[in-house]
Backbone as JSON Lines, residues from 0, in Angstrom:
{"i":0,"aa":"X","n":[150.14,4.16,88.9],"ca":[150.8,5.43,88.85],"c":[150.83,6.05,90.25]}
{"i":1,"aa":"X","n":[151.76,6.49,90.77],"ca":[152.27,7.09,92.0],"c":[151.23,8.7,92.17]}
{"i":2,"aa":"X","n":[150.67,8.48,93.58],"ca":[149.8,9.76,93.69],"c":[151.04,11.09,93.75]}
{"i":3,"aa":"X","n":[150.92,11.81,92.78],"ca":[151.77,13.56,93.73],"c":[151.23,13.63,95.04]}
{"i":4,"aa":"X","n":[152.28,13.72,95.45],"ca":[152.77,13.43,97.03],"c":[152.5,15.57,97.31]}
{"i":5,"aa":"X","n":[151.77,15.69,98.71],"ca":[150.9,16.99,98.95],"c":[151.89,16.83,100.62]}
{"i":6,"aa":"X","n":[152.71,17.35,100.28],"ca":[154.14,17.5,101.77],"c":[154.0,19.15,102.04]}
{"i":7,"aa":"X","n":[153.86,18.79,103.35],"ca":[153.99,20.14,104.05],"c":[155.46,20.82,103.89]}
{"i":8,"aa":"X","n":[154.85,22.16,103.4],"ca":[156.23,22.82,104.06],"c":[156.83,22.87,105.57]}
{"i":9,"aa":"X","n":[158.09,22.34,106.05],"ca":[158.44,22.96,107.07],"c":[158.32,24.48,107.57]}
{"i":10,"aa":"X","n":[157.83,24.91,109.17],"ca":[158.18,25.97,109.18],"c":[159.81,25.82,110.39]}
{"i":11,"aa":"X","n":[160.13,26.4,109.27],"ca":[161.95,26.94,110.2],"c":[162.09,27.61,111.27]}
{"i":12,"aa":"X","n":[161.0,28.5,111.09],"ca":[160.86,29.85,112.29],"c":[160.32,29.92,113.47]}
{"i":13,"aa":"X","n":[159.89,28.16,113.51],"ca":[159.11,28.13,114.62],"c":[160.01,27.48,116.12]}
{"i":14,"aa":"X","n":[159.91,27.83,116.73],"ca":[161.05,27.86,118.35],"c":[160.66,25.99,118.87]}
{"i":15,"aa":"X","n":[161.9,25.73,118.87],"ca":[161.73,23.8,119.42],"c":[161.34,24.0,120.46]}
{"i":16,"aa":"X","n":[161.13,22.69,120.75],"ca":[160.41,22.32,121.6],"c":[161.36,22.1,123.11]}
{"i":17,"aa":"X","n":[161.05,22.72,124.19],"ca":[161.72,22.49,125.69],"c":[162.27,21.52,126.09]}
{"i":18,"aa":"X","n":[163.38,21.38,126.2],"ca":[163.88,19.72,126.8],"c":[163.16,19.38,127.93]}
{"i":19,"aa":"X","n":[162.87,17.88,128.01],"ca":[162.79,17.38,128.92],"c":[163.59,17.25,130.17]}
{"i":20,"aa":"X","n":[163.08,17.0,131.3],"ca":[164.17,17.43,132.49],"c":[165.36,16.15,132.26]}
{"i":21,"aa":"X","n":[164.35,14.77,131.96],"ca":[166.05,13.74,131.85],"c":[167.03,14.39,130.53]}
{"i":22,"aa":"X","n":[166.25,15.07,129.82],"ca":[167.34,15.93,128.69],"c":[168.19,16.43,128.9]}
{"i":23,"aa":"X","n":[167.84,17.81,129.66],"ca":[168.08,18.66,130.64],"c":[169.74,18.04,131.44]}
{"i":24,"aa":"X","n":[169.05,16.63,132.53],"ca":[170.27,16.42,133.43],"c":[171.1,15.09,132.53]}
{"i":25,"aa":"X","n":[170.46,14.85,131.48],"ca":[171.74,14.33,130.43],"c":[172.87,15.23,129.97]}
{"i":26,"aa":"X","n":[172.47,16.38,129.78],"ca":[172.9,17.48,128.64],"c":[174.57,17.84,129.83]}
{"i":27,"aa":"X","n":[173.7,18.55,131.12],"ca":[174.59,18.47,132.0],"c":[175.95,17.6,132.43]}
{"i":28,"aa":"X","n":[175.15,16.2,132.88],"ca":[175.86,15.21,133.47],"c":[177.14,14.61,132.39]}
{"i":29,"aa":"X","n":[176.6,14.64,131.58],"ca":[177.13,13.6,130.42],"c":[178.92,14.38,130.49]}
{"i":30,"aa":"X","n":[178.87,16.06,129.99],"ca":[180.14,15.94,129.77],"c":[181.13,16.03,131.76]}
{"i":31,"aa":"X","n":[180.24,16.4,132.96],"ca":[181.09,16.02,133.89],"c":[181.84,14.87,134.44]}
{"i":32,"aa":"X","n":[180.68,13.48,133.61],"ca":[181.44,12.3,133.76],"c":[182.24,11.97,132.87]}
{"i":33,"aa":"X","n":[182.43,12.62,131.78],"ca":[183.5,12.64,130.64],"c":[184.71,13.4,130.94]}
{"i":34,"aa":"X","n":[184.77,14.45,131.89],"ca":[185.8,15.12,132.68],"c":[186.33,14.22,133.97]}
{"i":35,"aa":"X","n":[185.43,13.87,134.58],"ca":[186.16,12.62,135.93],"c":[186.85,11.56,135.29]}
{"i":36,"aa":"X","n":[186.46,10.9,134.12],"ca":[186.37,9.46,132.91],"c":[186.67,10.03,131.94]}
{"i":37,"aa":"X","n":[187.99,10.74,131.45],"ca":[188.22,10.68,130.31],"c":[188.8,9.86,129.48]}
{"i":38,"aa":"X","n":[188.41,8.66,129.61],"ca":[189.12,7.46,128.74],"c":[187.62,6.5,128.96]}
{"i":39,"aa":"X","n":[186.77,6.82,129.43],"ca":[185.22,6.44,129.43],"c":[184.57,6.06,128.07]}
{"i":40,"aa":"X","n":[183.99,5.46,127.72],"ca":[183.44,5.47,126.13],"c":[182.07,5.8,126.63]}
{"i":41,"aa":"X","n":[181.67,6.34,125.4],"ca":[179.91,7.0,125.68],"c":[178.93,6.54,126.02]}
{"i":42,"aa":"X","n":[178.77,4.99,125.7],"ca":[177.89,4.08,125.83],"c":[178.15,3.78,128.01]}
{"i":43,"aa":"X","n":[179.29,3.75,128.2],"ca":[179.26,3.5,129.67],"c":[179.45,4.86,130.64]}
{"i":44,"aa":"X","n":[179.51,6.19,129.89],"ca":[179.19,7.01,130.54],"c":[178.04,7.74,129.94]}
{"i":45,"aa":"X","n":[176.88,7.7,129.51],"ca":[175.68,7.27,129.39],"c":[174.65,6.41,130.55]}
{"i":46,"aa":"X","n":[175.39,5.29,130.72],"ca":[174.52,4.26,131.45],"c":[174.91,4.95,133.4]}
{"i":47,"aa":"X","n":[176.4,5.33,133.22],"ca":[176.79,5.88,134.81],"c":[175.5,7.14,134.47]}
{"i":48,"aa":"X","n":[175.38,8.5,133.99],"ca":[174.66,9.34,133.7],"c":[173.17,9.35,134.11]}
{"i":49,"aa":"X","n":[172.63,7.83,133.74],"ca":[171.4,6.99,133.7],"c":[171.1,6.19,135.09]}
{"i":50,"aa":"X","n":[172.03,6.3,135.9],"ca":[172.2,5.77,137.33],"c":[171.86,7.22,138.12]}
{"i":51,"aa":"X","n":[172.51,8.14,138.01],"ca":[172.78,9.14,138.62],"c":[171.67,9.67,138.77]}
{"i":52,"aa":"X","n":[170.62,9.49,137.67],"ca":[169.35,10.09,137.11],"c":[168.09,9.67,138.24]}
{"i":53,"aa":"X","n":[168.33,8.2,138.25],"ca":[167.54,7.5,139.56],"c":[167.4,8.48,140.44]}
{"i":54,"aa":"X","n":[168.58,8.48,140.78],"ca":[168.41,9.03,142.4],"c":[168.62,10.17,142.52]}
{"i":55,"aa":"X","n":[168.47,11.29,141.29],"ca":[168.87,12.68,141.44],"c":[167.45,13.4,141.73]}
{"i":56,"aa":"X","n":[167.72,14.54,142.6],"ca":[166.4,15.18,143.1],"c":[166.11,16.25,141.88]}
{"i":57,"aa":"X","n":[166.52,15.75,140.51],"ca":[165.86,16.91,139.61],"c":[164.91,15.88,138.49]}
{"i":58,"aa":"X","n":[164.92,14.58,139.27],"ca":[164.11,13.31,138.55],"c":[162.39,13.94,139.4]}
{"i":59,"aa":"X","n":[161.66,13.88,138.32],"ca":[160.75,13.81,139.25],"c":[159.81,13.2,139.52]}
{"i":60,"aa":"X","n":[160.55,11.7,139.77],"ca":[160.28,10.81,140.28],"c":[160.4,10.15,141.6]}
{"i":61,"aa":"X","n":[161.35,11.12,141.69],"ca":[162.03,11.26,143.29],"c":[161.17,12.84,144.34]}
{"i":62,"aa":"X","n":[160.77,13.54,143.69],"ca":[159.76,14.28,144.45],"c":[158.69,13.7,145.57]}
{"i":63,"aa":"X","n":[158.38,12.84,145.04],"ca":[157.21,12.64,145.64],"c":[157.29,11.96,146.93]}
């Protein structure tokens, strides 16, 4: 016999969580290379997006 299942309520009211900065310069980038590339498909302006990311000074990976 299957245990009754003890599921949390969601709370709705509670504020998400901060994007991440590659979020952040996805959220950005994505639709300006869709404006230069508008005949671009998502998957290869994605991966250009994902290049850009390397070497962008809001990576901060490139700070250091």
């Amino acid at each position: 016999m299957p245990k009754v299942s003890d599921k949390k309520s969601k709370d709705t009211q509670k504020p998400k969580r901060a994007l991440t900065p590659y979020n952040q310069f996805m959220k950005q980038e994505l639709p300006k290379i869709k404006a230069e590339q508008p005949n671009i498909t998502h998957k290869a302006a994605f991966k250009e997006a994902a290049q850009r990311w390397k070497v962008s000074p809001d990576n901060p990976k490139n700070k250091a």
